[in-house]
Residue, then its C-alpha position, 0 to 999 in steps of 0.5 A: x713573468x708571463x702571467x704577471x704580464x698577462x695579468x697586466x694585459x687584462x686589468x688594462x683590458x677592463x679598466x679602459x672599457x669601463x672608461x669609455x663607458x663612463x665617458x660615453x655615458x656622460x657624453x649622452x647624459x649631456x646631450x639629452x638635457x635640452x634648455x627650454x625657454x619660457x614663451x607666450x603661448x601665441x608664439x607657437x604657430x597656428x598650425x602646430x596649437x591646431x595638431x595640438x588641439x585635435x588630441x588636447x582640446x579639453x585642456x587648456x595651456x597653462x605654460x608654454x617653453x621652446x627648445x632650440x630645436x624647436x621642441x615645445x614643451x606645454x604644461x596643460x591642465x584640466x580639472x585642477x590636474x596639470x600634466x607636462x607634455x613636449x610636443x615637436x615643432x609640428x605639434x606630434x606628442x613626444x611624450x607626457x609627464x605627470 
């Protein structure tokens, strides 16, 4: 009967810590998907397309969106080659996809 109950005791033990892994696996999932939307390229402040500029100044914006949070995300293109990269709201790179 012990063991029966220690068993018990266990599987419990696991099932719940794969739970709140799943859960908080989710809950971040979630927070990591941010909306984006379309904007003119003139909305973004001057002194953020200037720090863009510095690094990117060969390509040119082909489209341009803002996050709530006030991250930019910019598809640039040079040479027929476009490039998406997301920039925060004072122009430092966060990362580039191809």
């Amino acid at each position: 009967m012990k063991r029966l109950f220690l068993l018990f005791a266990v599987l419990a033990g696991f099932t719940g810590s794969a739970a709140a892994t799943n859960l908080t696996s989710d809950i971040v999932n979630y927070y990591q998907e941010k909306q984006y939307k379309k904007i003119d390229v003139s909305a973004i402040p001057k002194e953020t397309l200037d720090k863009i500029k510095k690094s990117y100044g060969t390509y040119t914006i082909k489209e341009a969106a803002k996050a709530d949070d006030g991250e930019y995300k910019l598809v640039l293109t040079k040479d027929g080659i476009d490039l998406t990269a997301t920039f925060t709201p004072s122009g430092d790179l966060i990362k580039i996809l191809n």
